[in-house]
C-alpha positions as CSV (number, residue, x, y, z in Angstrom):
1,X,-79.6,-8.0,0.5
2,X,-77.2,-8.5,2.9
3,X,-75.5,-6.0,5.2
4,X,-72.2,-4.7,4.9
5,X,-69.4,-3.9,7.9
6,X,-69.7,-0.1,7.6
7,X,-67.6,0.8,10.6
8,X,-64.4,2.6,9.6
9,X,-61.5,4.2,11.7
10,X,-59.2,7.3,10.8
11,X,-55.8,5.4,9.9
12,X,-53.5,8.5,12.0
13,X,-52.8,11.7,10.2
14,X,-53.3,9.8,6.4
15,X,-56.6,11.2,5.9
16,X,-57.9,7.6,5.2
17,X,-60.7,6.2,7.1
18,X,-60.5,2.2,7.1
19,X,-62.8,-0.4,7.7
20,X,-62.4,-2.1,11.1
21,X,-61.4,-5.4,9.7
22,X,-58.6,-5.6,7.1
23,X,-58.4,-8.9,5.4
24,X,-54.9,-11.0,5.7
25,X,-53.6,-12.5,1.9
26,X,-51.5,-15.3,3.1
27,X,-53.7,-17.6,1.8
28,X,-53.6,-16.2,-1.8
29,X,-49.9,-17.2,-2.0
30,X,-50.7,-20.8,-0.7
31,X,-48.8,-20.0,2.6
32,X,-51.0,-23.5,4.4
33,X,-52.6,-24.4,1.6
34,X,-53.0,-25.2,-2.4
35,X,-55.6,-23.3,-3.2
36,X,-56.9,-22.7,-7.1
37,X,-57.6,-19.4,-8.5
38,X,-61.0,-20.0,-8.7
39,X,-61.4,-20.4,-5.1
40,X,-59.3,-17.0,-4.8
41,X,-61.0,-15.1,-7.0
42,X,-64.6,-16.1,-4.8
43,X,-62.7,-15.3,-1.3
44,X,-61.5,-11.9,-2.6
45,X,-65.0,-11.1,-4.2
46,X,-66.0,-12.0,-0.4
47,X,-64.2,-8.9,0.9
48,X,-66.0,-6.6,-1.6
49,X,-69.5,-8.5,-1.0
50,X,-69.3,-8.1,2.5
51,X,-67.1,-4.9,3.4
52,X,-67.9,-0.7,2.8
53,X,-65.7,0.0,0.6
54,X,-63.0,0.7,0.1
55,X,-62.2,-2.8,1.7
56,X,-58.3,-3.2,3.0
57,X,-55.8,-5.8,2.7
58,X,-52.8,-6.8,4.5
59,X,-49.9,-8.7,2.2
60,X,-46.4,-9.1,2.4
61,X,-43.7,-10.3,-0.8
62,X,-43.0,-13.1,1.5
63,X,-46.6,-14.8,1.3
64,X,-45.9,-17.6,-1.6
65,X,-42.3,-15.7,-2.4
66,X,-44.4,-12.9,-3.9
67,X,-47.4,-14.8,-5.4
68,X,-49.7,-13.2,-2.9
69,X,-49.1,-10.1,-4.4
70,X,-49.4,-11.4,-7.6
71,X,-53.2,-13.1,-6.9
72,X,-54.5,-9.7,-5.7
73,X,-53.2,-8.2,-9.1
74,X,-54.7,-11.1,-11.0
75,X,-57.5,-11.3,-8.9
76,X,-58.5,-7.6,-8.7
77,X,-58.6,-6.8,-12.5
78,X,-60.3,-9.8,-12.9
79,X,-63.2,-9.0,-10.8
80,X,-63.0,-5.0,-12.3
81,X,-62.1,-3.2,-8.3
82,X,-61.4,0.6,-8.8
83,X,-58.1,2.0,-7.3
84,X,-60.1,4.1,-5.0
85,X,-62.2,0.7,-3.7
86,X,-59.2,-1.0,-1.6
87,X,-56.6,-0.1,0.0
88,X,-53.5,-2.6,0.4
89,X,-51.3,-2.7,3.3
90,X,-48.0,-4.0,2.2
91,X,-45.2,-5.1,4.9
92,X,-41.5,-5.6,3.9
């Protein structure tokens, strides 16, 4: 069995406690790269493999014009992730 990151921080006054790494999505709208959705899917799973939950993500509607944000809908369901299991970061 391999061992997760289990080191988490308070994020300010939220109530929240976050893991010390929060995975970027760039990728997941092809920002450098064509990637498929298989490969996706398995980097994603990654996050929840290796990362305490709940694991958090960083995104932005500019990745891809928006289809970052689309892959971590698609992706998530697909791979059954609770609500209470990640917690997205979303910039403007």
């Amino acid at each position: 069995m391999k061992k997760k990151l289990t080191l988490k921080n308070k994020l300010g006054k939220t109530g929240l406690e976050v893991p010390q790494i929060v995975y970027g999505t760039s990728y997941l709208g092809n920002l450098y790269l064509d990637l498929s959705y298989e490969k996706k899917r398995e980097m994603v799973q990654g996050w929840f493999d290796c990362t305490e939950k709940p694991v958090m993500i960083d995104s932005a509607g500019k990745y891809g014009a928006g289809l970052a944000l689309e892959m971590i809908g698609r992706v998530l369901t697909d791979l059954k992730i609770n609500i209470p299991d990640i917690i997205i970061s979303n910039k403007l």
